[in-house]
C-alpha positions in Angstrom: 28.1 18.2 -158.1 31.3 18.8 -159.7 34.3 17.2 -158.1 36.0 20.9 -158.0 32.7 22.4 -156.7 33.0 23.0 -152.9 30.3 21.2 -150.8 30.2 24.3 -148.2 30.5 28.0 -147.6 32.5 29.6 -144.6 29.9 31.8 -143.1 31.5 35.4 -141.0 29.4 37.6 -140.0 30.8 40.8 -138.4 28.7 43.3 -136.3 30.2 46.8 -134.8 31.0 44.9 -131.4 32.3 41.2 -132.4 32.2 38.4 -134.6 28.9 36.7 -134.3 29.3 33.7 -136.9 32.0 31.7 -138.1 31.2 28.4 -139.0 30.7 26.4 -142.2 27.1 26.1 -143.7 25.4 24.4 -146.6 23.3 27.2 -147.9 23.0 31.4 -146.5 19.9 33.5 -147.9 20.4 36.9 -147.5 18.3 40.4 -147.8 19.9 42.5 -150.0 18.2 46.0 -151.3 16.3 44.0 -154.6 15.2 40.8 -152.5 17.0 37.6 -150.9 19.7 36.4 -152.2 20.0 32.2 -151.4 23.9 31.7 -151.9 25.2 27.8 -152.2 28.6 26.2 -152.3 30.4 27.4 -155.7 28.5 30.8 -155.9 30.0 33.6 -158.4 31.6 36.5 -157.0 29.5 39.0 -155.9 29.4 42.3 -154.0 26.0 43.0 -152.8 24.7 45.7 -150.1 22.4 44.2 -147.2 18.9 45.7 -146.5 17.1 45.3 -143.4 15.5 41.7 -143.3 16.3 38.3 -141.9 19.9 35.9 -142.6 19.1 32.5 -142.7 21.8 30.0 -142.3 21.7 26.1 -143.4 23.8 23.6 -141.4 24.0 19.9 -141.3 22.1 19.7 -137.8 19.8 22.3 -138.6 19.1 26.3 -139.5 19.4 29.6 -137.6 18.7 32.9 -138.0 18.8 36.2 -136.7 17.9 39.8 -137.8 20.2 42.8 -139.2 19.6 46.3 -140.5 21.6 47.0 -143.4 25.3 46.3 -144.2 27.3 44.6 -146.9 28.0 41.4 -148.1 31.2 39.6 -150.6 30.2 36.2 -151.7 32.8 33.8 -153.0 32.4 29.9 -154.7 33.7 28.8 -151.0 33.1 31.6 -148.4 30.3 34.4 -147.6 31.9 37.5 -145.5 28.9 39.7 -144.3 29.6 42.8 -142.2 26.4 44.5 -140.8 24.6 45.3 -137.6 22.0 43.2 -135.6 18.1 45.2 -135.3 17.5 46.7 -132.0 15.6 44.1 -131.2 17.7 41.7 -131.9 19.6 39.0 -129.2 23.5 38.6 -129.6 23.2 35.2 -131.4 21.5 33.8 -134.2 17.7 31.9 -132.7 17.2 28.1 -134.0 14.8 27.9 -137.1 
């Protein structure tokens, strides 16, 4: 790694009703409409809508995960934003992996 490469992301996911992540991660995969998207540390801009699916977060003591249905996503090199809403079925935070 480059030493102006970032080594982790600032993951923030916003639901309708509160902010359900905000922590730094090594690696997020998320759904969009064309497949998953796996974003690392130093990612390229991007603007992406969210399908319905699984986001899968890496952190240093493990990965968690929880569902969403739809929603929108702005990836930067040091920071993924993600606004969306949880499934139905879906607890309030994100389950172990």
């Amino acid at each position: 790694m480059s030493q102006d490469m970032p080594s982790s992301l600032h993951l923030k996911v916003i639901t309708p009703d509160k902010l359900l992540v905000d922590e730094e991660v090594q690696e997020v995969s998320i759904p969009s409409l064309e497949g998953y998207l796996g974003i690392l540390p130093g990612h390229r801009h991007l603007l992406t809508a969210i399908g319905q699916g699984e986001i899968t977060y890496k952190q240093s003591h493990g990965e968690k995960r929880f569902s969403v249905q739809g929603g929108y996503a702005e990836v930067l090199p040091e920071r993924v934003l993600v606004f969306t809403e949880l499934r139905k079925n879906e607890t309030n935070r994100p389950n172990e992996g």
